[in-house]
Backbone bond lengths (Angstrom), bond angles and torsions (degrees), N, CA, C in turn:
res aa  C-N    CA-C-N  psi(-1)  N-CA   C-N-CA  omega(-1)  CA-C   N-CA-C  phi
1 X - - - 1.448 - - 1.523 109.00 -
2 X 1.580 106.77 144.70 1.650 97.00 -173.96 1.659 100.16 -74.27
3 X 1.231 105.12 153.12 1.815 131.98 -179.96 1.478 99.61 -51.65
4 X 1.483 121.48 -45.49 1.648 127.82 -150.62 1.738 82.52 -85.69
5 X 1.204 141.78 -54.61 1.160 137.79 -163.95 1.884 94.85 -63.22
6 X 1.161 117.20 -25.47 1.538 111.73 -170.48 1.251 104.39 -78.61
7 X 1.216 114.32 -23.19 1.914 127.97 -157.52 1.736 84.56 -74.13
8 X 1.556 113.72 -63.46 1.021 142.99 -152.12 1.740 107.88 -50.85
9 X 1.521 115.12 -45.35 0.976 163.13 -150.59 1.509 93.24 -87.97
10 X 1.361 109.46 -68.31 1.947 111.80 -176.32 1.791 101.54 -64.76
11 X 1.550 107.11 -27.40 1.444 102.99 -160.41 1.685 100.50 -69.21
12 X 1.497 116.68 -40.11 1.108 115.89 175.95 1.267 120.36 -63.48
13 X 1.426 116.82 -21.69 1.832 119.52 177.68 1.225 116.02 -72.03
14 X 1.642 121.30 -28.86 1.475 143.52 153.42 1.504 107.29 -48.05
15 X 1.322 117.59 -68.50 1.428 112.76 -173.59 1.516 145.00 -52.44
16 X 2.007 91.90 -25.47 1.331 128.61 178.44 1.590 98.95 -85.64
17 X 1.226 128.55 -30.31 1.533 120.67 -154.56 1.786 99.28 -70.88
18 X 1.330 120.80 136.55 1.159 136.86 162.59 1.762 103.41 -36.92
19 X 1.021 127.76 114.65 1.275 132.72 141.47 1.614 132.31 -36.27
20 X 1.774 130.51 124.78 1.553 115.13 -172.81 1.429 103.64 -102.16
21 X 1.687 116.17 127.88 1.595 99.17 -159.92 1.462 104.20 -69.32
22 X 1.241 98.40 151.15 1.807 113.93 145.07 1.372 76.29 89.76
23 X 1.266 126.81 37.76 2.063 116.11 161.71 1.331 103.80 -162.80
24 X 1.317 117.37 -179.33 1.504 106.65 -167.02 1.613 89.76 -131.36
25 X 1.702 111.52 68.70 0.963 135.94 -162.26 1.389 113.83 -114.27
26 X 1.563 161.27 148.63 1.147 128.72 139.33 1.213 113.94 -135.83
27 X 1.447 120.46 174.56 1.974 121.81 -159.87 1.604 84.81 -123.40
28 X 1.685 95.10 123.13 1.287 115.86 -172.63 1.443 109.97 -116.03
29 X 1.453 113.93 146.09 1.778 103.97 -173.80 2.327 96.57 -82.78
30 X 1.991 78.64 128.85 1.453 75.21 178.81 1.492 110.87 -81.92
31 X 0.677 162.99 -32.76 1.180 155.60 -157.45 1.752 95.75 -70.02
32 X 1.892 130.62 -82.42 1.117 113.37 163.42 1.501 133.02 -16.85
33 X 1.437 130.02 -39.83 1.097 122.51 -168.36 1.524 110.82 -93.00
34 X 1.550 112.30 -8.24 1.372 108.88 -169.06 1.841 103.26 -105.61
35 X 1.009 98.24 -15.60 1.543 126.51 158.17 1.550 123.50 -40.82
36 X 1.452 88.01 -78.18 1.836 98.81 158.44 1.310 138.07 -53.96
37 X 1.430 106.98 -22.76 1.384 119.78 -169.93 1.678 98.90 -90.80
38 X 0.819 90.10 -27.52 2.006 105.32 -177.81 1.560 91.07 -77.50
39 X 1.065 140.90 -62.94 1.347 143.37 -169.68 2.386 111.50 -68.36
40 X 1.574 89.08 -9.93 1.391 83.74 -173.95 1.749 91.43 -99.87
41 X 0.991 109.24 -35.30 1.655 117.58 -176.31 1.787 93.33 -48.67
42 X 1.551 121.71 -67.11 1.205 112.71 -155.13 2.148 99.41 -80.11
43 X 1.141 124.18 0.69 1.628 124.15 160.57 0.855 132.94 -67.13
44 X 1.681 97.73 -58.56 1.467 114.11 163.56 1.882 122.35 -20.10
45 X 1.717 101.44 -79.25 1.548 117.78 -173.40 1.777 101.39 -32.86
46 X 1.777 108.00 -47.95 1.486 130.49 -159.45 1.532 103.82 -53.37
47 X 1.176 93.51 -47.99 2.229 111.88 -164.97 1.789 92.93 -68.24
48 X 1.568 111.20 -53.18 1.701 109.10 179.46 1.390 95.10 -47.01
49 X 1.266 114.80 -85.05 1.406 119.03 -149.79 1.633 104.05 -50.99
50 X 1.652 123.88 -25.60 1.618 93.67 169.21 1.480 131.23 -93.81
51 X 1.667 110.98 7.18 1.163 134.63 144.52 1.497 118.42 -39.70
52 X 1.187 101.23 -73.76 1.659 108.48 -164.02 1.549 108.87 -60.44
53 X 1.726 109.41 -23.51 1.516 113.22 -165.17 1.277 109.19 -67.02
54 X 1.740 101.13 -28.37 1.875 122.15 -161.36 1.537 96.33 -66.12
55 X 1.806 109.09 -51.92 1.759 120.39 -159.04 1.773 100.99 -68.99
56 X 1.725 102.42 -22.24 1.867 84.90 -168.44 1.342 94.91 -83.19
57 X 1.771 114.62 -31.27 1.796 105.02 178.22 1.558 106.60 -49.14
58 X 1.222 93.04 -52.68 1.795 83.34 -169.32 1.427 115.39 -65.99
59 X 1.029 117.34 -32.01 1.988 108.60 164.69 1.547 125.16 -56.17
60 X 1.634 101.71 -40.38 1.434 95.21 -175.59 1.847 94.38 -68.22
61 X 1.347 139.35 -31.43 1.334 129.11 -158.35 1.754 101.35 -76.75
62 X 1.292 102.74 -31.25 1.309 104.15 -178.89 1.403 131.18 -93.35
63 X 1.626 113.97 2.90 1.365 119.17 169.37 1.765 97.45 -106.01
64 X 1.329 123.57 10.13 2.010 125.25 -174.95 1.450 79.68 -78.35
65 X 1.743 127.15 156.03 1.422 146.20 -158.04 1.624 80.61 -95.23
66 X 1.411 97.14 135.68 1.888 97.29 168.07 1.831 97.89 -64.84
67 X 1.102 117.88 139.01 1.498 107.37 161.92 1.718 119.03 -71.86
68 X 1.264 127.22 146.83 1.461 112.22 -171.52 2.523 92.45 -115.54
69 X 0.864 47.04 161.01 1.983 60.31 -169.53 1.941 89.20 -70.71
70 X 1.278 105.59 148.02 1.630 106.55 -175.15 1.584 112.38 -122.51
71 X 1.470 99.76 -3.69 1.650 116.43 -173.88 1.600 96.13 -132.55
72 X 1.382 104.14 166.40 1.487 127.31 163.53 1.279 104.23 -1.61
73 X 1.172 102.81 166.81 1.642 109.73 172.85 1.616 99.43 -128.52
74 X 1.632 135.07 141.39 1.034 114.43 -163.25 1.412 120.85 -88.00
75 X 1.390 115.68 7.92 1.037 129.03 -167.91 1.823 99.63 -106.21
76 X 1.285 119.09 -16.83 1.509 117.16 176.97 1.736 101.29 -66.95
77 X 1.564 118.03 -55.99 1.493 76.99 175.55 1.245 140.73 -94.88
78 X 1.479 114.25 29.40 1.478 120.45 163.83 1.486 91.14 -85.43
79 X 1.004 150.49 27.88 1.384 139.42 169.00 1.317 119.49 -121.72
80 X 1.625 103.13 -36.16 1.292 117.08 160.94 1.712 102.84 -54.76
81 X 1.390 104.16 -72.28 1.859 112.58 -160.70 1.759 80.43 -32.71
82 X 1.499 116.50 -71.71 1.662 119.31 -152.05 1.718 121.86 -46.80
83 X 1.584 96.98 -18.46 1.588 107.40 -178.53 1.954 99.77 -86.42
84 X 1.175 96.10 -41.23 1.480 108.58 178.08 1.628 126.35 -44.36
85 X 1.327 90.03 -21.98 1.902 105.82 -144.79 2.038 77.26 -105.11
86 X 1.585 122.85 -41.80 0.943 133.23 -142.49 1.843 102.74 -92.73
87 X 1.515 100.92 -22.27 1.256 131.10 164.31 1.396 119.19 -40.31
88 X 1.781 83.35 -91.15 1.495 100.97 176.35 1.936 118.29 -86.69
């Protein structure tokens, strides 16, 4: 399960929890909250590991040799024709 839906998820268990008067206290159902925390423990590892998968893709793409062009460039003789034209 994604992490942000878990965040999302405790925030509402917070919002629902009975308030303790005269403190800035509140009575939370334990079982729900210990629930989530069990469900964020096993997300957590999930979100790293598809992190790290993203940074090695992007390393292997960024250590591949840029290829360099070995002929003409196609834009040299539109530059030529344009000097040509500007010539004559």
């Amino acid at each position: 399960m994604d992490i942000l839906h878990l965040v999302d998820r405790l925030e509402e268990l917070f919002n629902e929890s009975r308030p303790v008067w005269l403190t800035h206290s509140v009575i939370v159902d334990e079982d729900r909250m210990l629930d989530l925390i069990d469900q964020m423990r096993v997300a957590i590892p999930e979100e790293i590991k598809k992190a790290q998968q993203i940074i090695a893709q992007r390393d292997r793409i960024m250590r591949k040799p840029k290829k360099r062009p070995t002929g003409p460039l196609p834009w040299h003789g539109i530059r030529l024709r344009k000097a040509w034209m500007i010539m004559n």
